[in-house]
C-alpha positions as CSV (number, residue, x, y, z in Angstrom):
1,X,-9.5,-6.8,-13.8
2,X,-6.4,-5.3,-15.5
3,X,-2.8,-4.2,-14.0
4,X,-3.3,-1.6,-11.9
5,X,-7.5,-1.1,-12.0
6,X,-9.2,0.1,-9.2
7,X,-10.8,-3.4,-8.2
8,X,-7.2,-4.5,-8.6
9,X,-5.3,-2.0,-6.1
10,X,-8.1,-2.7,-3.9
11,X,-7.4,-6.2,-4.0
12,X,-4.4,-5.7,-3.0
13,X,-4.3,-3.3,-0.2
14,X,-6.9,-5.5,1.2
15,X,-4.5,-7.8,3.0
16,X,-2.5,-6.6,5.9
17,X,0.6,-8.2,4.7
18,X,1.0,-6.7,1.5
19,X,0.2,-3.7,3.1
20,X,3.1,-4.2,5.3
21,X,5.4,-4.8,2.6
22,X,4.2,-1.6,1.3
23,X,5.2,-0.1,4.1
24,X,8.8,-1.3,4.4
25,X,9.4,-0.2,0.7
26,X,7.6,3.7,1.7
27,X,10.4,3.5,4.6
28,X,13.1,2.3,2.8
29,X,12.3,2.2,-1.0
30,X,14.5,-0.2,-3.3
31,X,14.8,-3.9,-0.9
32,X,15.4,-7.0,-2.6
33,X,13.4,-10.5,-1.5
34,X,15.2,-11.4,1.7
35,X,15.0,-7.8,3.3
36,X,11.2,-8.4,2.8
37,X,11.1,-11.8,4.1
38,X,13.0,-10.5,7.0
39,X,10.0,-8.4,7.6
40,X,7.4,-11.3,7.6
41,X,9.4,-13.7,9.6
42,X,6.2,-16.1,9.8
43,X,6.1,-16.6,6.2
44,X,8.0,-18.7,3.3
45,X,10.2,-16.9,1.4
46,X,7.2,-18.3,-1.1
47,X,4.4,-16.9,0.2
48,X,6.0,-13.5,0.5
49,X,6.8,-13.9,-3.3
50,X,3.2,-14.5,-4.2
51,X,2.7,-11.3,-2.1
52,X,5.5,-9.0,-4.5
53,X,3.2,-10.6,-7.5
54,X,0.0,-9.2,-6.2
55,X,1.4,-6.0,-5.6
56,X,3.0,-6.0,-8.8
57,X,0.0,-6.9,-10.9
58,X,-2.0,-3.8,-9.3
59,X,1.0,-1.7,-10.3
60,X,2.0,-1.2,-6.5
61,X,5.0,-1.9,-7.1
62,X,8.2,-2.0,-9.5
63,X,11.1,-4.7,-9.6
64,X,14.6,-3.7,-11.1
65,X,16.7,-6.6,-11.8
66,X,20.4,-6.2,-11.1
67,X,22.3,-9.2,-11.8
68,X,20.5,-12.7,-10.3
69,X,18.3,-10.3,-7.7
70,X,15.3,-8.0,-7.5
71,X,14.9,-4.9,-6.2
72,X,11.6,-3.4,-5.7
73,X,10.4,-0.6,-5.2
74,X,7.0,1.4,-4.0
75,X,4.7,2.8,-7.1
76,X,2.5,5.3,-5.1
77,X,0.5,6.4,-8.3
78,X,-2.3,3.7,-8.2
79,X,-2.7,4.9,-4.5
80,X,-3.2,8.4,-5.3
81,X,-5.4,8.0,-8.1
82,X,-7.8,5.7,-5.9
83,X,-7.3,8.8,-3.3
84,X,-8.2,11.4,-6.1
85,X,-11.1,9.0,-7.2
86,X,-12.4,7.5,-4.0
87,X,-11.4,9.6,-1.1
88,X,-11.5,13.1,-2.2
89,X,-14.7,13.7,-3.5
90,X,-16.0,12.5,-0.2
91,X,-13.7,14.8,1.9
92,X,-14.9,18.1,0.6
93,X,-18.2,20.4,1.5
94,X,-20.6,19.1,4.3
95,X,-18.8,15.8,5.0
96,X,-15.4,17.6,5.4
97,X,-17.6,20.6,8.0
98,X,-19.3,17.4,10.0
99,X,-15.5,15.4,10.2
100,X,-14.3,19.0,11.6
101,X,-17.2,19.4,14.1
102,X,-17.1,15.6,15.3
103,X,-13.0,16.2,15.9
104,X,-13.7,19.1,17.7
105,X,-16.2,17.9,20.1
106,X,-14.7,14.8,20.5
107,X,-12.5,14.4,23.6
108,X,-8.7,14.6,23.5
109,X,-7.6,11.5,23.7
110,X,-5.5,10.6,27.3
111,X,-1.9,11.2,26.7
């Protein structure tokens, strides 16, 4: 599996905590290792490290260094390109008419 292959980027979004930490850096792009720890408050500052390097192997992510720290920040490309490959030919024609039907016979949810 190379940097930023399909299996790869899978990988990765398959755990809820990296998925997490994606979603701290698509709020607020460009946080250094203790924002994100902050974030995870149940894990070691270790764990969440070996987290970053997961991400950063499926090309999920990008770290800056300035001075001694890290910055990272979110690489949405891989994401897209497993949407483009994966999601999007399945969205279009009779699956996309049946999605429509189902959501509008469906109930409204209770608000």
């Amino acid at each position: 599996m190379g940097a930023g292959s399909d299996d790869t980027v899978f990988r990765a979004l398959s755990d809820p905590h990296r998925r997490a930490l994606l979603d701290a850096l698509f709020v607020e792009d460009g946080q250094r290792l203790g924002q994100l720890c902050e974030l995870l408050p149940g894990m070691t500052r270790f764990g969440v490290m070996k987290h970053l390097a997961v991400l950063e192997e499926a090309n999920l992510l990008v770290t800056e260094r300035r001075g001694r720290t890290k910055v990272h920040h979110l690489n949405p490309v891989p994401i897209q390109q497993i949407a483009d490959r994966w999601i999007a030919k399945y969205a279009v024609g009779p699956v996309r008419e049946l999605t429509d039907l189902a959501r509008r016979l469906e109930p409204p949810p209770p608000s």
